[in-house]
C-alpha positions as CSV (number, residue, x, y, z in Angstrom):
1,X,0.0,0.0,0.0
2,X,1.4,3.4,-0.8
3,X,2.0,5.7,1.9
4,X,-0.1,8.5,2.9
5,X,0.9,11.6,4.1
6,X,-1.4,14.2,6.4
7,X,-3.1,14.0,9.3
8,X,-6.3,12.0,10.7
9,X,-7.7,13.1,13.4
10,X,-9.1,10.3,15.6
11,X,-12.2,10.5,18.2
12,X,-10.9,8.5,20.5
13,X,-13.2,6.2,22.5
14,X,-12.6,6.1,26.5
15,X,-10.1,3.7,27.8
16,X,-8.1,3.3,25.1
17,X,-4.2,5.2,25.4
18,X,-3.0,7.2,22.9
19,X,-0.4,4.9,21.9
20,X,-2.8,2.4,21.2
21,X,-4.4,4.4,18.6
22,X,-1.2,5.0,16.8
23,X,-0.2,1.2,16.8
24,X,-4.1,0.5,15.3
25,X,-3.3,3.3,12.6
26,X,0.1,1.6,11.9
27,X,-1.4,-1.5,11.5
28,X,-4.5,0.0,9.4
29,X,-2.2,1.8,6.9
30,X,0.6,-0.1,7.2
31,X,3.0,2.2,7.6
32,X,5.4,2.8,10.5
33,X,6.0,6.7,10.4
34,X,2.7,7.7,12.3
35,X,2.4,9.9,15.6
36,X,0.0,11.4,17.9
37,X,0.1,15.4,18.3
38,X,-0.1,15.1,22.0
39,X,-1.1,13.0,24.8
40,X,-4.9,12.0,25.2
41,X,-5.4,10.4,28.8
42,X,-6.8,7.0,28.4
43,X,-10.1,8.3,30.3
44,X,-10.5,11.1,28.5
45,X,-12.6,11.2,24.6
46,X,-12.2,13.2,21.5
47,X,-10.1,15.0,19.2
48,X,-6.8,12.7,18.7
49,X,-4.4,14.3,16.1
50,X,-2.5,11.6,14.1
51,X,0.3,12.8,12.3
52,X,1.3,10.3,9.2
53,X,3.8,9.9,6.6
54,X,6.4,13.3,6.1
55,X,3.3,15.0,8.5
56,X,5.0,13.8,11.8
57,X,7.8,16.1,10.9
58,X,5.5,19.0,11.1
59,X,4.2,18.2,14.2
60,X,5.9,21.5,16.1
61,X,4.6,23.7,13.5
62,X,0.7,23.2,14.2
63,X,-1.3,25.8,16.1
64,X,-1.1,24.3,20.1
65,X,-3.9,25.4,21.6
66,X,-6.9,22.5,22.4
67,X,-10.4,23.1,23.9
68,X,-12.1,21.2,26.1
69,X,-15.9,20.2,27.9
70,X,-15.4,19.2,30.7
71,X,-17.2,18.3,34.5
72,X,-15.8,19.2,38.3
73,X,-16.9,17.4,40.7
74,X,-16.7,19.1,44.1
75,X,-16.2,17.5,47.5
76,X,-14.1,14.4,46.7
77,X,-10.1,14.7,46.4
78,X,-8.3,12.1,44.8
79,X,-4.4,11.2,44.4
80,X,-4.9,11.2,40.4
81,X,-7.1,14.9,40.4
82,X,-9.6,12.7,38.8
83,X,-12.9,10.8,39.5
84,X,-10.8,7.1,38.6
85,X,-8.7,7.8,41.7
86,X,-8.5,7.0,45.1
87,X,-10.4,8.6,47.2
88,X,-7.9,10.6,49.4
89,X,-10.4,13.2,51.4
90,X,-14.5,14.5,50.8
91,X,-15.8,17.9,52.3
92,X,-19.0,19.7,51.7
93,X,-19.1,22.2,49.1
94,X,-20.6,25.7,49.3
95,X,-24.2,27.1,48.6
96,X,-23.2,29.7,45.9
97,X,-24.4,30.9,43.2
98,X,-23.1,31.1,39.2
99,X,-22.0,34.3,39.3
100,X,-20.6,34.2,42.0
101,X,-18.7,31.2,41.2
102,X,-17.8,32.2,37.3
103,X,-15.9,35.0,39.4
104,X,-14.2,32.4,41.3
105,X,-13.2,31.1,37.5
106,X,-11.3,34.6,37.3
107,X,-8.5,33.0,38.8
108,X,-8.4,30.6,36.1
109,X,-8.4,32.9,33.2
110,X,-5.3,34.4,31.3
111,X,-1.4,33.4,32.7
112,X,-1.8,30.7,35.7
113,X,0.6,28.8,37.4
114,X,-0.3,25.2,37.9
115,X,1.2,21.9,39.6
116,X,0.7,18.8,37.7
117,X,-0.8,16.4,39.1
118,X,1.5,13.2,40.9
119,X,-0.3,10.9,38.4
120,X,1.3,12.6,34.9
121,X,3.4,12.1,32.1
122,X,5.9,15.0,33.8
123,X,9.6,13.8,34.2
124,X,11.2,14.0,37.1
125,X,14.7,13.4,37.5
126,X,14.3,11.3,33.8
127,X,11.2,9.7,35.0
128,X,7.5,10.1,34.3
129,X,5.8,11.5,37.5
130,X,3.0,8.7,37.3
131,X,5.9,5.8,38.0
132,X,7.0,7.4,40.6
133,X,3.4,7.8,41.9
134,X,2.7,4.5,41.2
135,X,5.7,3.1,43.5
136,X,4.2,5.7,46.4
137,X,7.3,7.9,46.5
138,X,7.3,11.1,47.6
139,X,8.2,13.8,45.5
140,X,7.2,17.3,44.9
141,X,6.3,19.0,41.2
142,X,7.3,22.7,40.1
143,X,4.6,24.8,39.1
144,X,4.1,25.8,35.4
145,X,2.7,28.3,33.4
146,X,0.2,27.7,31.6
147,X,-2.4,30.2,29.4
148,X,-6.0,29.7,29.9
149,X,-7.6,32.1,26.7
150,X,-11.2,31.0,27.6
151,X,-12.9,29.5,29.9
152,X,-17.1,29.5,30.5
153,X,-19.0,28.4,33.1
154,X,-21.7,26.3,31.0
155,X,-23.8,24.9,33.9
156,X,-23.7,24.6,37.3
157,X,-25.4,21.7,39.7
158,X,-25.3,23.3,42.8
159,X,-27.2,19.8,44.8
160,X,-24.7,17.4,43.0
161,X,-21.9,19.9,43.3
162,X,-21.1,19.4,39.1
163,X,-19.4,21.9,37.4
164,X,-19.4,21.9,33.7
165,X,-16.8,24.2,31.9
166,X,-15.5,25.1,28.7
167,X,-12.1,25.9,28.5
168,X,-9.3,26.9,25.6
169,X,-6.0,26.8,27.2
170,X,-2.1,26.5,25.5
171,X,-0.7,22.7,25.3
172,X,0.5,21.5,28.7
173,X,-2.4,22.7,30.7
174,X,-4.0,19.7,32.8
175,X,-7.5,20.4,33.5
176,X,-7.6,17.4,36.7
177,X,-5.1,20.6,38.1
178,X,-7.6,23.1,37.5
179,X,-10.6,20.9,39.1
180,X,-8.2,20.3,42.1
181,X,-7.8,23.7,42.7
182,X,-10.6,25.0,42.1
183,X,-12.0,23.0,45.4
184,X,-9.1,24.0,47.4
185,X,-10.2,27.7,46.4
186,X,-14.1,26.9,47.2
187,X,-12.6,25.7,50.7
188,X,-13.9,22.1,49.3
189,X,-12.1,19.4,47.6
190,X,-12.4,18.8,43.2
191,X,-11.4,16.3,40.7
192,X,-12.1,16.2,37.0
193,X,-15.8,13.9,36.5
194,X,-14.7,13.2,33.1
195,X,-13.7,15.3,29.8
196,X,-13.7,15.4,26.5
197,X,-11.4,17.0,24.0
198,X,-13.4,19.1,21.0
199,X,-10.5,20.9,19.0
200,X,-6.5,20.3,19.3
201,X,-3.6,21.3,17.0
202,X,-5.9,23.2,14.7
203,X,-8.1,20.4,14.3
204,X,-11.4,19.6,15.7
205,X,-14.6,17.0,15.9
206,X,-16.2,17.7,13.1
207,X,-13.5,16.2,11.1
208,X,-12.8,13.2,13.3
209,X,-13.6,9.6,12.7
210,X,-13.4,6.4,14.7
211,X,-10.9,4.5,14.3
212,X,-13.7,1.9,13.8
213,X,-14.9,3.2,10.9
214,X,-11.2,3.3,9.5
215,X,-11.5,-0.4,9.9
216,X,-14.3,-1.0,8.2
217,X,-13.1,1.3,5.0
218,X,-9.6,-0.7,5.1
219,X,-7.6,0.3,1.9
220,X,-10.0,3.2,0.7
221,X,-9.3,5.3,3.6
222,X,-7.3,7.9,1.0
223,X,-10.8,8.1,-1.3
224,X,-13.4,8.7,1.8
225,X,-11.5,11.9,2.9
226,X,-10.3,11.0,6.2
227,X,-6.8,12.0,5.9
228,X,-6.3,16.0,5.5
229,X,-3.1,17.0,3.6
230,X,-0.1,18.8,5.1
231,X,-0.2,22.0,4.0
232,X,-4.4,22.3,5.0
233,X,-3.1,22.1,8.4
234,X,-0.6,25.1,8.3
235,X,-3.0,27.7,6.9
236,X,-2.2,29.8,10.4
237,X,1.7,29.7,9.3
238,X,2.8,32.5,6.6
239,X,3.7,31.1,3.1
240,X,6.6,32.0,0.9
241,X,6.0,30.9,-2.9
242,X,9.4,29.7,-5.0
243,X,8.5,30.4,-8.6
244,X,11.6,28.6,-10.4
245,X,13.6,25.7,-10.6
246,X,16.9,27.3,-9.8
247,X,15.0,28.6,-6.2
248,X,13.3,25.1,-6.0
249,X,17.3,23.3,-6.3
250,X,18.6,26.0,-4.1
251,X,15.9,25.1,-1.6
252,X,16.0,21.2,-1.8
253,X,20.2,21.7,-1.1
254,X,20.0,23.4,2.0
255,X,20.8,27.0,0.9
256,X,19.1,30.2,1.9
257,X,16.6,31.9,-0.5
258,X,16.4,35.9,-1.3
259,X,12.8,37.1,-0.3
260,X,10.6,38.6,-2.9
261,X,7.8,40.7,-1.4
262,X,5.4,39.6,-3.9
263,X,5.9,36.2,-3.3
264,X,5.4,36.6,0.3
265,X,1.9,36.1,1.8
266,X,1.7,36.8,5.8
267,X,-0.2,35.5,8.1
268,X,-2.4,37.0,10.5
269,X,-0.9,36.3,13.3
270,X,2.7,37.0,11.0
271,X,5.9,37.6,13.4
272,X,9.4,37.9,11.9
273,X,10.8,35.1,14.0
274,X,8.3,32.0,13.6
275,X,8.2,29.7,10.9
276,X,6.8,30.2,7.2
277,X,6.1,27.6,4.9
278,X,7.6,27.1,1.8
279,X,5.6,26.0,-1.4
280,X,5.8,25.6,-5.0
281,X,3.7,27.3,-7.5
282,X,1.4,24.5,-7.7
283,X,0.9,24.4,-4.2
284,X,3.2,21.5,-3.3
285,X,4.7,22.0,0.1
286,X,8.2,21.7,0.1
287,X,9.0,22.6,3.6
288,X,9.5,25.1,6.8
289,X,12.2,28.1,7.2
290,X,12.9,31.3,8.9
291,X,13.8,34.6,7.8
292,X,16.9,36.4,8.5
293,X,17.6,39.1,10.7
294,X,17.5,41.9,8.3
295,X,14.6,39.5,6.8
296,X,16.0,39.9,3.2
297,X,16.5,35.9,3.2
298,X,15.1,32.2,4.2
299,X,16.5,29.8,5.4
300,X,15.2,26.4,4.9
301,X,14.7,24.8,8.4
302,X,12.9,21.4,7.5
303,X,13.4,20.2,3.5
304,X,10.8,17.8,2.0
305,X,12.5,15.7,-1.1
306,X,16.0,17.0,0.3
307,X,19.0,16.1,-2.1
């Protein structure tokens, strides 16, 4: 089978690790170049990014931002943050109202700092925080920033103490942290009731598929649209357009690339230091590169069909 290249994006079904969906999608395309854009807890459903092909080398390049529904429970702490725990301490949880708790939420929103919880994928000393947690030893985790660009109070279940959030935050933000301390903050105890991931890496649900429904497509996955080229998943990137073979050879052997102005097309979000992709005048991506200092020249960073 020939190899594809792009990305799938996987809702993942709960109980099921992220690795395992990138050994089925080995197996299912049979191809060994496949990766995940970022850990999906095994309890947690959704949006699963699968890189495949030359797309696992573009895997830094993709927008990092994810979003998130998900449900706090109040009153019960546990030692993994999360409802599948053990139970470590309950305590009542306030009479309050939405408002007032969405202002509680305030200390959620923008730049936090946040400790991980024990039971993560963190290294410590060269080791995963959840082996160490596993073996009961005691050790203590530095807190990180982490952006939080939305987060909305969709309902609140004030007799079943249930929060349910929405909440857009940079990679590297663990929600089971936020429901944590969020009880601590409500003079209560929280863990995360369950979640599920709607958007990640620039992709979201509405263009996911089960990886059951791969299965039953077998080798016409290519023709039912489920994998999504590339260069469709750096639209948020700037693109720089080489309109010649001698620029095209120049680029393929490593060298840097005067800029043309009109074959320069910003991004939005365009800043002087972060990648731009490179593509031919057919649209063929060809790769990733900076621009100089005095941004007269690029240099090619990642090379597809290098020689």
């Amino acid at each position: 089978m020939e190899t594809k290249h792009g990305f799938l994006v996987i809702n993942k079904d709960k109980g099921c690790t992220s690795h395992d969906c990138v050994k089925q999608i080995r197996i299912l395309l049979n191809t060994k170049k496949v990766g995940h854009t970022g850990t999906l807890d095994p309890e947690v459903i959704g949006t699963l990014p699968i890189a495949i092909g030359s797309a696992t080398r573009f895997i830094q390049y993709l927008p990092q931002d994810k979003t998130y529904i998900g449900q706090i429970k109040l009153g019960i702490r546990t030692n993994t943050d999360d409802i599948h725990g053990e139970i470590i301490n309950q305590k009542s949880w306030p009479k309050i109202s939405a408002e007032k708790l969405d202002q509680y939420l305030n200390r959620f929103r923008g730049i936090i700092k946040q400790i991980p919880p024990k039971v993560s994928s963190v290294h410590v000393n060269g080791e995963r925080a959840y082996k160490k947690s596993l073996r009961n030893e005691n050790f203590e985790l530095s807190p990180r920033k982490v952006k939080i660009e939305e987060l909305t109070l969709m309902k609140w279940d004030q007799i079943n103490g249930i929060i349910e959030i929405k909440i857009k935050c940079s990679a590297g933000t663990y929600i089971r942290a936020i429901a944590r301390d969020l009880g601590e903050i409500l003079n209560s105890e929280g863990c995360l009731l369950q979640l599920k991931r709607i958007s990640a890496c620039g992709f979201d649900e509405q263009n996911s598929v089960k990886i059951s429904d791969i299965e039953k497509e077998k080798g016409e996955i290519s023709s039912k649209n489920f994998i999504i080229p590339t260069i469709s998943a750096l639209s948020h990137i700037s693109t720089f357009i080489l309109n010649n073979e001698e620029q095209i050879n120049f680029w393929q052997t490593g060298r840097a690339i005067g800029i043309d102005i009109n074959n320069f097309k910003k991004s939005k979000s365009f800043d002087c230091k972060k990648p731009i992709k490179v593509i031919d005048k057919k649209q063929n991506l060809l790769g990733i590169g900076f621009l100089n200092k005095d941004l007269s020249y690029i240099n090619p960073k990642l090379v597809l069909n290098a020689k």
